[in-house]
N, C-alpha and C positions, 0 to 999 in steps of 0.2 A: 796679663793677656786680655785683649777686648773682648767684649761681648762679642760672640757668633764667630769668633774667630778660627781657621780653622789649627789642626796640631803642627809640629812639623814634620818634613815630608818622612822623616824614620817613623813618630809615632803615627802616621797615617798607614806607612806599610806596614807597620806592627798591627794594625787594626783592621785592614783587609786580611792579611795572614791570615789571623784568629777567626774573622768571618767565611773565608772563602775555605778553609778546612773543614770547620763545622758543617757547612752546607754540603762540602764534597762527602764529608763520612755519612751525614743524612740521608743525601744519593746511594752513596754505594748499598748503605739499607732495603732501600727502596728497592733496586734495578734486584736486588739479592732475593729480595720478595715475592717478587715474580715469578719467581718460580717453583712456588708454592702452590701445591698438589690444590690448596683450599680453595684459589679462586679460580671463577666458572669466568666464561669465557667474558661476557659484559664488564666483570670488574677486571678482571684482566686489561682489558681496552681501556678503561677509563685510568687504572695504573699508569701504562706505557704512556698514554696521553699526559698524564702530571708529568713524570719523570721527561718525558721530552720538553716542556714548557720551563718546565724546574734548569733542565739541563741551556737553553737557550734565555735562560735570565741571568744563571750566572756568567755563560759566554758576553755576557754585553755587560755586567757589571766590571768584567775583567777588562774589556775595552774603556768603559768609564775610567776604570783608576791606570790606566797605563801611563800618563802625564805624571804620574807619581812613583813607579815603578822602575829599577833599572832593567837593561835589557835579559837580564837572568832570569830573572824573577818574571818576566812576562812570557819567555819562555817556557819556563816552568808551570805555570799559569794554565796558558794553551796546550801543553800536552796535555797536562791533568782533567783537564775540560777534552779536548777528543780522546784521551782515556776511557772517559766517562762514555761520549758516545758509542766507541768500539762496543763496552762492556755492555750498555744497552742492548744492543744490537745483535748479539750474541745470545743475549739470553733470548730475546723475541723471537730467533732464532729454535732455539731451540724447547722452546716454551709451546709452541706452533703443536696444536694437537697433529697426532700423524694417523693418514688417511690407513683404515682398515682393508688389513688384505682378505680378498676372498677370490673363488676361482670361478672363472666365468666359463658354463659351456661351450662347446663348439654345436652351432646349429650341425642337426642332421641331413643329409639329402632329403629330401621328397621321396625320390626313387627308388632307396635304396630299405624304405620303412614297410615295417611287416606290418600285418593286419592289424596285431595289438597294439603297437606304436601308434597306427594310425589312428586306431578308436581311444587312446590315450589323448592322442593331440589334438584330436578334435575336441574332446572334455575340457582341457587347459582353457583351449580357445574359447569354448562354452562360456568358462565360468568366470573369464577373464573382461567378456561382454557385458554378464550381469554385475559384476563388481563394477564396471567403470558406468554403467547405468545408474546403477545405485550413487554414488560417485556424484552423478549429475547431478539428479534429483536433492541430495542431502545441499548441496552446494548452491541449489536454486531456492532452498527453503530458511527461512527465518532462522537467525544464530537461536542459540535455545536460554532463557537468561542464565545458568549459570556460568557458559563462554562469555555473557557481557560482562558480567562481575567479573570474571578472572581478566580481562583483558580490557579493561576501561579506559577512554580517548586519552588520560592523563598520564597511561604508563606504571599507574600503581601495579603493585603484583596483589591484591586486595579488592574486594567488594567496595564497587564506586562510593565516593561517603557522601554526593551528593543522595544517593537513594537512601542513605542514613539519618538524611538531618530531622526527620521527623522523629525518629526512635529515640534521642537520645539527646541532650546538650554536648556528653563528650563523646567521644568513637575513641573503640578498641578494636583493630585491627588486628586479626589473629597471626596472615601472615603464615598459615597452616600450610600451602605448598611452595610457600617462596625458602631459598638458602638462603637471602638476603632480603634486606631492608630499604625500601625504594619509595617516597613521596615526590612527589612533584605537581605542579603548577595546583595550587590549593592558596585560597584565604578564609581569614574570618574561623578558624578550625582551632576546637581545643581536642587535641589528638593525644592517649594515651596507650602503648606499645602493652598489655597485658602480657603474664608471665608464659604463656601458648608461644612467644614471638621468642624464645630462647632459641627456638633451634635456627633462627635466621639470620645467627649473629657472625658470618663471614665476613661482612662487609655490608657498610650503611652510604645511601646517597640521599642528600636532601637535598631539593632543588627549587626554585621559585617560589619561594611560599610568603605572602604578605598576611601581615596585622595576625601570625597562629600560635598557638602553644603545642610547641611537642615536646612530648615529655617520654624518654627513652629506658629511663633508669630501672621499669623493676625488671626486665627480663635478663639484665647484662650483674644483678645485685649477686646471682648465686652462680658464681666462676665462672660464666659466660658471657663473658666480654665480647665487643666487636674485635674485628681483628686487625680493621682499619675504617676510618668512616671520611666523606667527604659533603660539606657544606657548600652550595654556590647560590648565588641572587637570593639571599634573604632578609625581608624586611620586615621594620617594627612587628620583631616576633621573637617569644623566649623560648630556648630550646635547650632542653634539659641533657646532654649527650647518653648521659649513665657512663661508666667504663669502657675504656678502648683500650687493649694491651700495647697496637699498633702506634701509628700516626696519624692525627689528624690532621684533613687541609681545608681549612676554611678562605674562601674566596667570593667577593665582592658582597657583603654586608652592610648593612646601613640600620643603624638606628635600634639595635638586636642586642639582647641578653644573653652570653652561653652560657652554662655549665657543665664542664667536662673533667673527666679525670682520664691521664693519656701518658701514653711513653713519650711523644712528640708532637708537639703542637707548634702549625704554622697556619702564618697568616696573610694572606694576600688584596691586597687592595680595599680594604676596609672603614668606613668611618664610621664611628659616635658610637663605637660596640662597650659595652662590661664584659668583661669575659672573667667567669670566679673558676678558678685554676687549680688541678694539681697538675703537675709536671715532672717526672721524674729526669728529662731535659729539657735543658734554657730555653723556651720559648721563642720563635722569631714569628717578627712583623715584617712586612716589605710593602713599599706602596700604602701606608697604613695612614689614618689622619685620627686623633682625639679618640683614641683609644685606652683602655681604662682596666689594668688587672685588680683582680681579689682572690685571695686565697678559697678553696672549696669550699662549701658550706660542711658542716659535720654534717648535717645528715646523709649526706652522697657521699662521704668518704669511708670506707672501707677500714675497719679496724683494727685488720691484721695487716697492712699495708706501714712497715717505719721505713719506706723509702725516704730524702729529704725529697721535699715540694721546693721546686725551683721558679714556683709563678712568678716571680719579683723579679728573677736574672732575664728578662727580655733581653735579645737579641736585635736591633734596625739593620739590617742589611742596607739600608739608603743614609744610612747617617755615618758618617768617619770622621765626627767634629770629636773635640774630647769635653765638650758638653753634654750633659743628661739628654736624650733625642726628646723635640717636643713632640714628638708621633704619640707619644702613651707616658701613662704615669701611672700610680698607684690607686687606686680606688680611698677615695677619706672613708675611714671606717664608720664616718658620722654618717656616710651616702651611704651603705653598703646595705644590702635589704636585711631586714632581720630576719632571725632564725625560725620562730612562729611564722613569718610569713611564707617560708618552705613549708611548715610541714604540715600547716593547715588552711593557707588561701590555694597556694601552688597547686594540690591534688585538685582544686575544684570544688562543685556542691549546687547545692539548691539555689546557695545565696550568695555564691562565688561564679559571675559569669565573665567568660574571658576581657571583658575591659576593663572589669573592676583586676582581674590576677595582672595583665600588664601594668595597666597603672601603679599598683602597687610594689612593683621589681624593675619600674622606672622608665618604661616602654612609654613615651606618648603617641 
């Protein structure tokens, strides 16, 4: 057979088959998830949001391979795929917090109000003035700093870390009234999640973060795992996941380091990543360029954990050649960072500043 050539058209359907199951059983996970008591309503939305994106890639992958498909099999296809959105749609449905009942009085007449009513209503109406005064007032006066720390332009649920850079080279972020873990639009940051940040571990979002280190692992090390986490826009930056029971979805990366240990990890639109792997399932890429697995490092990996690590069985959702996909390959164990360099540049120090920890785990 030529180079680049593609299978024929049975082993091509043999190989969408295999891919578009895997991806429907991941969904139905996912859409099943949902409705789960644990997530607050934010990660809830940003769920439904994957799963409909999820749900409209594979609709159009099944349009790509139809030229190869009998007319059964495209059938088959398209229910299963508006299966999937029924099922969606159902649970968002019923997922939908429901409005609390309470009972509203009936005004009284005027006319019909006795003396005590009266000097009652007028009191209400009293204290009803000075509260919406008060009201004003609080509302014309300066936020007070600790509303600015809780609520900073970036969206953290955390004490702004630009008011930190003085304090400290690296920031721990406690994280003390968040149920969840939320970064965004941050550079130049070596950020470390201290063990205070266990009880936040419902769901993790990292969002826009260029040239940082985060490093998530000690609060997820003692059975508290995230329960699902989601990566988008992150550049030459290493980010340490710690354990997720969940799914991971990582989405549009460049030039970045992960390590993660996860029930499901997917990948979306990505180039020039290492990703060092445990996987208890096949891993998929989509959209993916020069990407690079490596098994977990031992020290993030969990020692009562004999599930097998499947980091090596990638999945290319865009590839149906029966050649190896060139999207990703194996990390050479000669590239691969060493193990000293986790457990004593990684954490940081006096003499460990974050260019020198990238540089050294391959980040330029």
């Amino acid at each position: 057979m030529a180079a680049g050539a593609p299978r024929t058209k049975a082993g091509i359907q043999k190989k969408f088959y295999e891919h578009f199951h895997a991806q429907e059983k991941a969904l139905q996970q996912e859409i099943d998830h949902l409705a789960s008591a644990s997530l607050v309503d934010s990660e809830r939305t940003d769920a439904i949001e994957h799963c409909i994106d999820s749900i409209a890639r594979l609709s159009q992958e099944v349009n790509d391979a139809l030229p190869n498909l009998p007319a059964h099999d495209q059938r088959t296809y398209a229910d299963s795929v508006k299966a999937l959105k029924e099922r969606l749609d159902d649970v968002r449905a019923t997922a939908q917090p429901k409005p609390k009942f309470s009972f509203k009085s009936r005004p009284k007449n005027d006319s019909a109000l006795s003396l005590r009513d009266a000097a009652e209503l007028d009191k209400q109406k009293r204290v009803q003035r000075e509260n919406e005064q008060a009201a004003a007032t609080a509302e014309a006066s300066p936020r007070a700093e600790t509303s600015k720390a809780e609520d900073n332009e970036d969206g953290d649920q955390y004490p702004a870390l630009e008011d930190m850079r003085a304090a400290a080279s690296i920031r721990k972020p406690s994280f003390s009234k968040s149920e969840s873990v939320k970064l965004s639009n941050h550079s130049d940051l070596h950020i470390i999640l201290p063990t205070s940040a266990s009880h936040a571990m419902t769901s993790g979002l990292l969002s826009k973060l260029r040239h940082c280190i985060v490093d998530m692992s000690v609060p997820t090390t003692h059975d508290r795992p995230f329960a699902g986490l989601s990566l988008k826009s992150i550049e030459r930056s290493l980010v340490i996941c710690g354990q997720v029971s969940g799914a991971v979805h990582v989405t549009g990366l460049k030039a970045t380091v992960l390590v993660v240990s996860s029930h499901q990890f997917r990948m979306h639109e990505c180039q020039n990543c290492d990703v060092y792997l445990m996987c208890s399932s096949k891993p998929i890429v989509d959209d993916c360029k020069a990407v690079r697995f490596a098994p977990l490092p031992a020290c993030y990996a969990r020692v009562d954990v004999t599930t097998e690590n499947k980091w090596d069985q990638v999945e290319d959702f865009k590839w149906l050649r029966s050649e190896p996909s060139p999207n990703w390959e194996v990390l050479p164990e000669s590239q691969r960072v060493e193990a000293r360099t986790w457990t004593e540049l990684v954490p940081g120090g006096p003499d460990h500043g974050l260019e020198d920890i990238l540089k050294a785990v391959g980040v330029d």
